[in-house]
GUZARO-498242 format. One record per atom (N, C-alpha, C): atom name; residue in three letters; x, z, y negated; residue number from 1. Coordinates in nm, 3 decimals, padded with zeros to 5 digits, m for minus. Layout:
REC  a   r    east      up   north   k
REC CA ALA       X       Z       Y NUM
...
***
This chain:
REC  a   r    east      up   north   k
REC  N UNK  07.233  03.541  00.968   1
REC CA UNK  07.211  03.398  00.978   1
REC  C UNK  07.326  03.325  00.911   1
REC  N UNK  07.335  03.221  00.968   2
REC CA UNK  07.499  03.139  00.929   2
REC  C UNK  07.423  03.029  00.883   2
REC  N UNK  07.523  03.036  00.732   3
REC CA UNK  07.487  02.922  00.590   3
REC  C UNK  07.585  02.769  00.636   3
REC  N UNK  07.504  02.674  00.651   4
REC CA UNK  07.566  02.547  00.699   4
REC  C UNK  07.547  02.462  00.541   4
REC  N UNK  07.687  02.456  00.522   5
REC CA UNK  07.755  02.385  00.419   5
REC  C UNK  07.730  02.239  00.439   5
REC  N UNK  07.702  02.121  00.298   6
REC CA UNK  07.701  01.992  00.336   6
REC  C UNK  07.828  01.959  00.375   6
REC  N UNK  07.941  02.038  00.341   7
REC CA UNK  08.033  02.014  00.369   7
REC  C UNK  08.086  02.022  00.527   7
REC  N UNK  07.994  01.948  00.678   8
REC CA UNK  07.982  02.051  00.846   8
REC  C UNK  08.109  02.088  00.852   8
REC  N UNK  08.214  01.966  00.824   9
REC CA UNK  08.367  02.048  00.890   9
REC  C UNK  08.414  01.961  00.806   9
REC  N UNK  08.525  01.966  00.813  10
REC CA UNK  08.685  01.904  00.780  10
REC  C UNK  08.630  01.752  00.844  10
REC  N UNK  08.675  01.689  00.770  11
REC CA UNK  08.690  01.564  00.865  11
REC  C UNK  08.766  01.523  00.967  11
REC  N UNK  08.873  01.604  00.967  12
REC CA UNK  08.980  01.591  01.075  12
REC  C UNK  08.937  01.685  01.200  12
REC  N UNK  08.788  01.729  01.180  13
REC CA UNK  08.789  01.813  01.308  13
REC  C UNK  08.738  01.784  01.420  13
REC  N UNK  08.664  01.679  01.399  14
REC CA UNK  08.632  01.591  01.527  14
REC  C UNK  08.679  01.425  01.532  14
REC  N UNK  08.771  01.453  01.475  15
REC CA UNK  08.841  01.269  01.472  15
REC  C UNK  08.903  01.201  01.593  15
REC  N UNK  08.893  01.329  01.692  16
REC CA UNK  08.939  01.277  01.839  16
REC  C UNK  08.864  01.252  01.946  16
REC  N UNK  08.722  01.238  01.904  17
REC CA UNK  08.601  01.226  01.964  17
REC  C UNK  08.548  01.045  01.963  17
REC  N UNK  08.582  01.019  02.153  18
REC CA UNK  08.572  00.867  02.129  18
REC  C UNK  08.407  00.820  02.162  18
REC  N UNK  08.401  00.701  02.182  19
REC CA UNK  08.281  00.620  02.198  19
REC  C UNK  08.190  00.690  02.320  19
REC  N UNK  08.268  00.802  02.421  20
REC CA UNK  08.230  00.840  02.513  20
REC  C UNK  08.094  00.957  02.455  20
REC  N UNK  08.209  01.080  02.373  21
REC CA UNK  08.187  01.131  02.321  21
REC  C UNK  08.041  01.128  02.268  21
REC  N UNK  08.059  01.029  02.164  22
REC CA UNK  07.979  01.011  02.053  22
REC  C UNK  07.839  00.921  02.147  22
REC  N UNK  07.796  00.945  02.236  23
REC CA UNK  07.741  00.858  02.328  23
REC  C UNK  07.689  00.943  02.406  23
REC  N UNK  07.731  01.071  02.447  24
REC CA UNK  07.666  01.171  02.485  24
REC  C UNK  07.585  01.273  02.354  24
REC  N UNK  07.680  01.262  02.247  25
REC CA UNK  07.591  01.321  02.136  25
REC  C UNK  07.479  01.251  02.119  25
REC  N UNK  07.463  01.137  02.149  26
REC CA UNK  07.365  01.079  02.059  26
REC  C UNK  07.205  01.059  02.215  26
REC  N UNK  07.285  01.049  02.319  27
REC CA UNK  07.162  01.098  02.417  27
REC  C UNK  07.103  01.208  02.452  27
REC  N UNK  07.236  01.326  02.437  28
REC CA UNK  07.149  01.454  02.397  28
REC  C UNK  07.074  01.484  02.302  28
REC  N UNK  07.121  01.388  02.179  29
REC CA UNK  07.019  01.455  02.066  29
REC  C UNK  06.907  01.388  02.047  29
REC  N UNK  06.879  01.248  02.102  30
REC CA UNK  06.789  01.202  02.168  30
REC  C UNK  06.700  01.288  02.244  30
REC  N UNK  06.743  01.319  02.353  31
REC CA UNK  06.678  01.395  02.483  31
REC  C UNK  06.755  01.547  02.554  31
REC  N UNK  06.735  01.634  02.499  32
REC CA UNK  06.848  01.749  02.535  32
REC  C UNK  06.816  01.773  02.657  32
REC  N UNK  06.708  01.719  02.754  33
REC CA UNK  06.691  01.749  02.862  33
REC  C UNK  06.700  01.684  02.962  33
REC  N UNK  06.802  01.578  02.928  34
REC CA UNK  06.876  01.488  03.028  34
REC  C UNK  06.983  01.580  03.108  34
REC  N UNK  06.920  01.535  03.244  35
REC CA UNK  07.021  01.549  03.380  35
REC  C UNK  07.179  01.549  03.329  35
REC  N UNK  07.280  01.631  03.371  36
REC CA UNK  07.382  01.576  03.367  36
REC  C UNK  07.415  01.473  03.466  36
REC  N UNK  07.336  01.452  03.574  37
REC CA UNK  07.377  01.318  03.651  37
REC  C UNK  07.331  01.214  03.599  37
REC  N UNK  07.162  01.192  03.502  38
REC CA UNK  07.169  01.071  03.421  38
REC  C UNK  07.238  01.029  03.359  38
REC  N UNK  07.301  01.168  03.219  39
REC CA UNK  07.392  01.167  03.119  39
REC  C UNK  07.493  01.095  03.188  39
REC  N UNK  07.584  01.129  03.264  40
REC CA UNK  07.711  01.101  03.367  40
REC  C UNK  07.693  00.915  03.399  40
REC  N UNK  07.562  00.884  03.461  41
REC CA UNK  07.506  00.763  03.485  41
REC  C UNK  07.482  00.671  03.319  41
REC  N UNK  07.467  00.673  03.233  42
REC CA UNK  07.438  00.645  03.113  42
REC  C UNK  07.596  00.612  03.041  42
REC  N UNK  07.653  00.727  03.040  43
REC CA UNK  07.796  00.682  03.008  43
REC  C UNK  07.921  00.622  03.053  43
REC  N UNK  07.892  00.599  03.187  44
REC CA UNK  07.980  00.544  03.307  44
REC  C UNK  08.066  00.644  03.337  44
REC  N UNK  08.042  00.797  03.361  45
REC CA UNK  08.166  00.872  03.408  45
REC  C UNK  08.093  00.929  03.535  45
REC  N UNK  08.179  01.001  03.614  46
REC CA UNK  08.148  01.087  03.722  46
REC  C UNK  08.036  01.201  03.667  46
REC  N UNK  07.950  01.238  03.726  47
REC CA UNK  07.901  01.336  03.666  47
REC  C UNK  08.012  01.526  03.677  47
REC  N UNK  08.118  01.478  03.704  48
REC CA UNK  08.236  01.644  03.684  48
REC  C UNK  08.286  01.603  03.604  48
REC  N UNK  08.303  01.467  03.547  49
REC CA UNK  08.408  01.428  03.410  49
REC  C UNK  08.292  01.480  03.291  49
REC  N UNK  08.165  01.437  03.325  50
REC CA UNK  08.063  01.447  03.197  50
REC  C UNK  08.033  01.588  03.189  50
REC  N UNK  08.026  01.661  03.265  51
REC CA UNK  07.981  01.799  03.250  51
REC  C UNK  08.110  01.852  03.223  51
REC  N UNK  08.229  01.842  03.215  52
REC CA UNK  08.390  01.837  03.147  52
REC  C UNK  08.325  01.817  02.989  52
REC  N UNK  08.303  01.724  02.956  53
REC CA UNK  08.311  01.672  02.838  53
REC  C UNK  08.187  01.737  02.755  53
REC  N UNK  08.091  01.772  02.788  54
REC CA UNK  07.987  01.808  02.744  54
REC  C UNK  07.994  01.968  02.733  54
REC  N UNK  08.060  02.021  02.801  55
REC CA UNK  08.124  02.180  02.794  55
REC  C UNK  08.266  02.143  02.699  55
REC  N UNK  08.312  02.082  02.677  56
REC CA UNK  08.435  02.050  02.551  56
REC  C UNK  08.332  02.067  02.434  56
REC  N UNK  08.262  01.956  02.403  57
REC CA UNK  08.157  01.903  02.247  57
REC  C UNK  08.123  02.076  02.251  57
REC  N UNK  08.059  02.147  02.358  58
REC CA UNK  08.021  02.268  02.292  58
REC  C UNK  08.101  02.357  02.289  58
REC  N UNK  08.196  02.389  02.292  59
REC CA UNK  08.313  02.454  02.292  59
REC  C UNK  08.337  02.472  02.126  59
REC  N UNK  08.359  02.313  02.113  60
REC CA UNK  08.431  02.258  01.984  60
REC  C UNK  08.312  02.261  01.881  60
REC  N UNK  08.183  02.341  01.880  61
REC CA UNK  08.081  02.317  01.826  61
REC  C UNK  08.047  02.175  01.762  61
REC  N UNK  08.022  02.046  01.810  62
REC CA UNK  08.020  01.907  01.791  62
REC  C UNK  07.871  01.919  01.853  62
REC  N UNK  07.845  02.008  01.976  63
REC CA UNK  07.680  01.967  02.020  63
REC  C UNK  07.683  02.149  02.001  63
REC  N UNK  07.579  02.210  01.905  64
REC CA UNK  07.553  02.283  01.867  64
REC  C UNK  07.444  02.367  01.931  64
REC  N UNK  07.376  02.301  02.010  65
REC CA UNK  07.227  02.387  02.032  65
REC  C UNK  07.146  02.304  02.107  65
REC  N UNK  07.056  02.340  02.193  66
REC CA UNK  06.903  02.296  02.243  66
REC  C UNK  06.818  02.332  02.213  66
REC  N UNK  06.724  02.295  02.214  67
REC CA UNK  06.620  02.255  02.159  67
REC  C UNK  06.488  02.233  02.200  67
REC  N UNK  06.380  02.353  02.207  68
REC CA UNK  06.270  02.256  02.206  68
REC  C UNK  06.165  02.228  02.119  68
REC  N UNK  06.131  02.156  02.097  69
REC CA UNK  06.037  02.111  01.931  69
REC  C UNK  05.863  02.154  02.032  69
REC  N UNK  05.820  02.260  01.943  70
REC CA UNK  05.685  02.298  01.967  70
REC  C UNK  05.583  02.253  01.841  70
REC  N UNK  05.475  02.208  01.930  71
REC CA UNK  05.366  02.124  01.849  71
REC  C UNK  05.295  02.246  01.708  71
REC  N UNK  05.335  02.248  01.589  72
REC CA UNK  05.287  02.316  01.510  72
REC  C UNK  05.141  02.371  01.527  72
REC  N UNK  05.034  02.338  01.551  73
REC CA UNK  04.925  02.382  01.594  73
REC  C UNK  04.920  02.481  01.678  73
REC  N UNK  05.032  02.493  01.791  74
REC CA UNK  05.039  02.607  01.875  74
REC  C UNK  05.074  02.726  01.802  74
REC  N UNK  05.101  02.680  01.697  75
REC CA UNK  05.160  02.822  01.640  75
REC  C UNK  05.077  02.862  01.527  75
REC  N UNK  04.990  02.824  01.492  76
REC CA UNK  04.873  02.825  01.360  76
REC  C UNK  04.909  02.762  01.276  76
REC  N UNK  05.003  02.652  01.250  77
REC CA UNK  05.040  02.590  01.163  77
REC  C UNK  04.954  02.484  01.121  77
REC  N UNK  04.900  02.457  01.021  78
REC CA UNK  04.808  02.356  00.975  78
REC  C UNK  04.877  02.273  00.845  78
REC  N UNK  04.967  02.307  00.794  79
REC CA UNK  04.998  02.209  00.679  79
REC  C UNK  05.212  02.265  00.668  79
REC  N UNK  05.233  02.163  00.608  80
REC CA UNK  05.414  02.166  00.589  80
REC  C UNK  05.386  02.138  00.437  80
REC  N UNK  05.528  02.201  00.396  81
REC CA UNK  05.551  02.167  00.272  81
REC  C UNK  05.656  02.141  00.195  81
REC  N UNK  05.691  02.076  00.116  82
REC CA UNK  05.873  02.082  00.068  82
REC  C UNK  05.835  02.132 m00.107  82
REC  N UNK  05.871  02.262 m00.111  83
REC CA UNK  05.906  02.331 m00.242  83
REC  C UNK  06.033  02.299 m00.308  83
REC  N UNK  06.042  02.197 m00.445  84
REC CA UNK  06.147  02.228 m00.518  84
REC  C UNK  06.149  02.372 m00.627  84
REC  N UNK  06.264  02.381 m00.630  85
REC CA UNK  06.248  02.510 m00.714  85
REC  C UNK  06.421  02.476 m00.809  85
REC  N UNK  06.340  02.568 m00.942  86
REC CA UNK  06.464  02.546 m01.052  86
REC  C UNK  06.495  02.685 m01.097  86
REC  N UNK  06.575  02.698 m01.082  87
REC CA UNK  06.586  02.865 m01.133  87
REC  C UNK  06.648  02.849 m01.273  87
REC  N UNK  06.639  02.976 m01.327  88
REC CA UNK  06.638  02.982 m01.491  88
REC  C UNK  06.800  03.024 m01.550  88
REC  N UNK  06.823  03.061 m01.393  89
REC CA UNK  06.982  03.100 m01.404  89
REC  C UNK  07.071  03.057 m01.350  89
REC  N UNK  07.164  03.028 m01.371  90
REC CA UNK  07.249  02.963 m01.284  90
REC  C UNK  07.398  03.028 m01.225  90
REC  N UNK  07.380  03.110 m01.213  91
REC CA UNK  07.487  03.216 m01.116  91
REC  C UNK  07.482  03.228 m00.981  91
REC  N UNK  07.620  03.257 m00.953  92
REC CA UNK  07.627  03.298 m00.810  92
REC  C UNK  07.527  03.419 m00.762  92
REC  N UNK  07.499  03.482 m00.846  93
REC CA UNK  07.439  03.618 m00.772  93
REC  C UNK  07.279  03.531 m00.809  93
REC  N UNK  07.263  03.504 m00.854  94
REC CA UNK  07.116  03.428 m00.905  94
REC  C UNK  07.073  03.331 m00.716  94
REC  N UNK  07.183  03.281 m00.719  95
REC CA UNK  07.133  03.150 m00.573  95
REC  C UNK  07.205  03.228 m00.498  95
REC  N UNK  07.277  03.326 m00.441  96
REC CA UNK  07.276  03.402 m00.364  96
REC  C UNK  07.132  03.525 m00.319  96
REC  N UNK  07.073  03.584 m00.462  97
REC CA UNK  06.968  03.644 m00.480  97
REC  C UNK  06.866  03.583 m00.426  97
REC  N UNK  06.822  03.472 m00.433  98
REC CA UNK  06.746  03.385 m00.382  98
REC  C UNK  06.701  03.312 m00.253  98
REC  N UNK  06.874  03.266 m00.216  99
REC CA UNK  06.849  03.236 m00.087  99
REC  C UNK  06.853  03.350  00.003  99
REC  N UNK  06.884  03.469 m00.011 100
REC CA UNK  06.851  03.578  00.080 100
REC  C UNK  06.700  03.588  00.070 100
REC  N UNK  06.652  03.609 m00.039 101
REC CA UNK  06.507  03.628 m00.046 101
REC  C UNK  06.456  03.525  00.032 101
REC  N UNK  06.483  03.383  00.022 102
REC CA UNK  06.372  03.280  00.137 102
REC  C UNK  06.432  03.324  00.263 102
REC  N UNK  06.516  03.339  00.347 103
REC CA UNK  06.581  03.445  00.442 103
REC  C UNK  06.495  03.525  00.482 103
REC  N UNK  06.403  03.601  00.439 104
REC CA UNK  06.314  03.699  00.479 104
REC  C UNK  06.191  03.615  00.493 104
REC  N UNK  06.159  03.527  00.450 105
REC CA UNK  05.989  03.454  00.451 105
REC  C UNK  06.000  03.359  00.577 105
REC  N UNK  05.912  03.467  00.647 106
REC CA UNK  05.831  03.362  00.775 106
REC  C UNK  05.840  03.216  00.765 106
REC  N UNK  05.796  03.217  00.650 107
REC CA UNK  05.694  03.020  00.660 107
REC  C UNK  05.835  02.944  00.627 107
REC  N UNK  05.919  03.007  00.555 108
REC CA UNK  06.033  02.907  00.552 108
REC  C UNK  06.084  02.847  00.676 108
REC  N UNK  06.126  02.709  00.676 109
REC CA UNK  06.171  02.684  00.822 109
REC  C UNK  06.285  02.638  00.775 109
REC  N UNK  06.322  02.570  00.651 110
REC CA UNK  06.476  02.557  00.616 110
REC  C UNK  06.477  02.562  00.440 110
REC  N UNK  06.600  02.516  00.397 111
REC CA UNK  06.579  02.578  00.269 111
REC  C UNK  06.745  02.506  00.249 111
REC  N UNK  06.748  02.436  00.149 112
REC CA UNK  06.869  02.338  00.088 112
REC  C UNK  06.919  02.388 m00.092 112
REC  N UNK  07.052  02.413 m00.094 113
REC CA UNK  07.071  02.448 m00.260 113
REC  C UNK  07.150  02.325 m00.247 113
REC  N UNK  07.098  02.290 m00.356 114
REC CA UNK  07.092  02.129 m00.416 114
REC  C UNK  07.164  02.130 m00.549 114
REC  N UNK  07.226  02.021 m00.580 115
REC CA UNK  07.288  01.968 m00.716 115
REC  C UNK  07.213  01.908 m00.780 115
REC  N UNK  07.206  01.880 m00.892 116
REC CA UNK  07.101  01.778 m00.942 116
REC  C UNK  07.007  01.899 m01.038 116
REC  N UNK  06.872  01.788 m01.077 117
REC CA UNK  06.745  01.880 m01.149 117
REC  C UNK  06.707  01.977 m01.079 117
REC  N UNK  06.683  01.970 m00.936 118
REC CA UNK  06.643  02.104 m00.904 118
REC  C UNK  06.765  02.205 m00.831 118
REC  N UNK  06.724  02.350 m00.798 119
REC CA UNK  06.850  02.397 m00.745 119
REC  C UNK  06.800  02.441 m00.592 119
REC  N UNK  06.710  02.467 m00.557 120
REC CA UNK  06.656  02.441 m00.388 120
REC  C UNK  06.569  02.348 m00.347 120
REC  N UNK  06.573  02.316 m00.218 121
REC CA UNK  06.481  02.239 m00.167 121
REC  C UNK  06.387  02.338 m00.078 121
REC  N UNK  06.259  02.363 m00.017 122
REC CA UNK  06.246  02.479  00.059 122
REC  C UNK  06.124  02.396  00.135 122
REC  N UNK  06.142  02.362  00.262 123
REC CA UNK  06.060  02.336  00.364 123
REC  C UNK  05.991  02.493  00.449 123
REC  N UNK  05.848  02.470  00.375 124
REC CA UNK  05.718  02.578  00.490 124
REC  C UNK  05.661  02.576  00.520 124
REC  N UNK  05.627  02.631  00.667 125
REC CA UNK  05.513  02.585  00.707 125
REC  C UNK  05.419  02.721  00.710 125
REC  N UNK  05.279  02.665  00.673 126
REC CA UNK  05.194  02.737  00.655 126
REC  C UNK  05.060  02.689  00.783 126
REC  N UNK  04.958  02.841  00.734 127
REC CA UNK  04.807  02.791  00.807 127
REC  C UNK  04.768  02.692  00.737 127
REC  N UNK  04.728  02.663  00.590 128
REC CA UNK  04.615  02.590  00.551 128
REC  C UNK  04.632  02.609  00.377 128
REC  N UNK  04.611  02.524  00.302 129
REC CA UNK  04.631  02.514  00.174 129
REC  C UNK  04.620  02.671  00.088 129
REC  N UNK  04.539  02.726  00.188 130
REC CA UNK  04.535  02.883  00.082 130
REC  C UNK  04.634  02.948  00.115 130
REC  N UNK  04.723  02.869  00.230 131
REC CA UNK  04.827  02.989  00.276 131
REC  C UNK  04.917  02.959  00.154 131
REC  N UNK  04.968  02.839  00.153 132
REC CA UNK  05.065  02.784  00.040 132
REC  C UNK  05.033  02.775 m00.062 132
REC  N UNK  04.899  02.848 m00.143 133
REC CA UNK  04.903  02.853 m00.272 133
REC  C UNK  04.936  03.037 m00.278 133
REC  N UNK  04.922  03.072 m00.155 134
REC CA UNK  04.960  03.245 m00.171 134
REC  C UNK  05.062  03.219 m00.158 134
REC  N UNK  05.151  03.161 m00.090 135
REC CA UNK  05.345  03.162 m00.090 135
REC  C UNK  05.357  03.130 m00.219 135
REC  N UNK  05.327  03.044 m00.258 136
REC CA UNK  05.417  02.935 m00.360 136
REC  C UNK  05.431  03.063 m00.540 136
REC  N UNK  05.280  03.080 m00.507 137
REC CA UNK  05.230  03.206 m00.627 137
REC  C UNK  05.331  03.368 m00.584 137
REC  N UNK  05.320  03.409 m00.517 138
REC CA UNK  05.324  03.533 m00.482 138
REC  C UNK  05.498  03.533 m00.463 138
REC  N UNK  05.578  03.450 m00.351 139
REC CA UNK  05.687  03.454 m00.300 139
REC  C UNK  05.787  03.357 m00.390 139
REC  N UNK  05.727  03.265 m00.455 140
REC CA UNK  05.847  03.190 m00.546 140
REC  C UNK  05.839  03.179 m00.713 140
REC  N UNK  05.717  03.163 m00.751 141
REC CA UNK  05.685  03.171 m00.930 141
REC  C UNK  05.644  03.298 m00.965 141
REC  N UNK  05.657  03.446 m00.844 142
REC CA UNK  05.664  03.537 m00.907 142
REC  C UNK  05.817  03.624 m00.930 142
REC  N UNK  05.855  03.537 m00.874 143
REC CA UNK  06.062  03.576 m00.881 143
REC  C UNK  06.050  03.514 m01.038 143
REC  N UNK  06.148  03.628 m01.099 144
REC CA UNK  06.202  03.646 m01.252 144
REC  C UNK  06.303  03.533 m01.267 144
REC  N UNK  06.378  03.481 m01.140 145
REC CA UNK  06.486  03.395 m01.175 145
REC  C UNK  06.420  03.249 m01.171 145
REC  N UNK  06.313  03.222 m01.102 146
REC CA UNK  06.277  03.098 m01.112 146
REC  C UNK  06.196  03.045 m01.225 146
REC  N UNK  06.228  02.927 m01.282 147
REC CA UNK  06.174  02.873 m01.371 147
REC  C UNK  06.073  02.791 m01.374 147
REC  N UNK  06.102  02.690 m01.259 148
REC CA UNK  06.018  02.589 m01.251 148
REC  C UNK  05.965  02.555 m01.096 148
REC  N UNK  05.855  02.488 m01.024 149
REC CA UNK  05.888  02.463 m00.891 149
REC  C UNK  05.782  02.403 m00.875 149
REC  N UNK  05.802  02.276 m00.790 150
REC CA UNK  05.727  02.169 m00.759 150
REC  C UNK  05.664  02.204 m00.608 150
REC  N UNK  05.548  02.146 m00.614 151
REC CA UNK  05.511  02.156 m00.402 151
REC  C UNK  05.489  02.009 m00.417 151
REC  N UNK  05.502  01.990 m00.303 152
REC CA UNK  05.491  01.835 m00.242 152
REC  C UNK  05.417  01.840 m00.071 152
REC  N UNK  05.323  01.819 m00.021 153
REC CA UNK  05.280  01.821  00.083 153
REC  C UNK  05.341  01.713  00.194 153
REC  N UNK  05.372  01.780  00.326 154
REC CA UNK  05.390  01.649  00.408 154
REC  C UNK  05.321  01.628  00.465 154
REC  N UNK  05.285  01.480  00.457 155
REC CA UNK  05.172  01.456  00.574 155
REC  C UNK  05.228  01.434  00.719 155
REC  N UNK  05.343  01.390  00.756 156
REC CA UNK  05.431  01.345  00.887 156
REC  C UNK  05.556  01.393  00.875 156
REC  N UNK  05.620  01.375  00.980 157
REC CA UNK  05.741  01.384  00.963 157
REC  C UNK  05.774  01.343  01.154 157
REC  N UNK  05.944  01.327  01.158 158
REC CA UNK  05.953  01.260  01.274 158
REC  C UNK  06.107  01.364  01.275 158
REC  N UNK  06.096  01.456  01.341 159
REC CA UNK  06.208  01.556  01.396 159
REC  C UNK  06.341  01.534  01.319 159
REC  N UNK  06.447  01.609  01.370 160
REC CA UNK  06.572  01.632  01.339 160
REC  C UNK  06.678  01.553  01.366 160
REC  N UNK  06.654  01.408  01.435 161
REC CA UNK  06.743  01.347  01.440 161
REC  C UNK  06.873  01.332  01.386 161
REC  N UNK  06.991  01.328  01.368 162
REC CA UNK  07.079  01.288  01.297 162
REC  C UNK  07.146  01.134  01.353 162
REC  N UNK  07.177  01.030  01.258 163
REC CA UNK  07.274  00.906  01.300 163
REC  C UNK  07.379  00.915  01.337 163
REC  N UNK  07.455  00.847  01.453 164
REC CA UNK  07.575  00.806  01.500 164
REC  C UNK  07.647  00.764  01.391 164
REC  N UNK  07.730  00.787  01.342 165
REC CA UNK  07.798  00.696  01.198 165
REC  C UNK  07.953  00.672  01.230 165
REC  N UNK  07.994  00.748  01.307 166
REC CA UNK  08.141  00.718  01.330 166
REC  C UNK  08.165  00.619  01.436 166
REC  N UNK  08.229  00.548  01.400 167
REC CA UNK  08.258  00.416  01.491 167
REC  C UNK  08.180  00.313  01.506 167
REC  N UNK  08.060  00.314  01.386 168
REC CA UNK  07.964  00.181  01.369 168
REC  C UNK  07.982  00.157  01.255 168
REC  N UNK  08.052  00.050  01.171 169
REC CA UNK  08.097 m00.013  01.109 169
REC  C UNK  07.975 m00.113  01.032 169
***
C-alpha cells in the first residue's frame, strides 16, 4: 500500500494545468460517472480533445482513481469512528511500527500521522458500539507504544470531496 504524504507533489508538478483542466477535475470528482460526451459538452471541447485530456490528468496522476461510494449498511457497518492516538514514543520505528500495524485492521478505512498533541488520526468503521470498544481495547490501548487515545463518534459525514483552489483567488 502507497503512503500519501501531505506533502501530494511538488508544486511545480501540475502548474501547467489550465481552467480546462481543473474543470474536468472538479466534474469528475463531483460525478466519476460522467459521459465523456457530457464531460466534453460541460467544458466546451470536442469530446476527442476531452478524452485527450482526461487520459493526460491520468497519466500525470492529477485524476487518480474511480470510485464508487457503497452505502455502509451493505456492508454491516453500523457506526464510524475517528481514533486519536498518542504514542509514548516518538521514533521512526515507533510510527512506522504502528502505522503498519493499522495496515492490517479491517475496520481501518484511513489513518493520518499528525503533528501536534496527538500523533495519529484513525478513521473505523465498525458493526456497532461493541465492535469499537473491542478495537479500540484490544487493537490500539493494548499496543506498548501507545499512550493515550481518544474515540470520537461520527454521526454524518459527506464523502471525499476535495476543493478547486488553484485559480480561485
Amino acid at each position: 500500500m502507497t503512503r500519501q504524504s501531505n506533502r501530494i507533489a511538488k508544486m511545480g508538478d501540475f502548474d501547467d494545468l489550465d481552467a480546462i483542466d481543473l474543470h474536468i477535475l472538479e466534474l469528475l470528482q463531483n460525478n466519476a460517472r460522467t459521459s465523456n460526451k457530457e464531460l466534453a459538452q460541460k467544458v466546451g471541447l470536442a469530446p476527442s480533445s476531452c478524452l485527450r485530456r482526461v487520459r493526460a490528468l491520468e497519466q500525470r496522476g492529477a485524476l487518480r482513481n474511480y470510485r464508487a461510494e457503497v452505502h455502509p449498511g451493505a456492508l454491516g457497518i453500523g457506526l464510524e469512528a475517528m481514533v486519536s492516538v498518542r504514542l509514548d514514543v516518538h521514533s521512526r520505528d515507533a510510527f512506522e511500527g504502528f502505522a503498519a500495524h493499522l495496515r492490517t485492521l479491517p475496520e481501518v478505512v484511513g489513518h493520518y500521522s499528525l503533528g501536534g498533541a496527538d500523533d495519529f488520526l484513525i478513521h473505523v468503521a465498525v458493526r456497532d458500539s461493541d465492535h469499537l470498544r473491542t478495537l479500540t481495547l484490544d487493537s490500539f490501548a493494548a499496543r506498548d507504544e501507545v499512550r493515550h487515545l481518544e474515540t470520537a463518534v461520527i454521526f454524518t459525514r459527506d464523502g471525499n470531496r476535495l476543493p478547486i483552489l488553484r485559480g480561485r483567488r
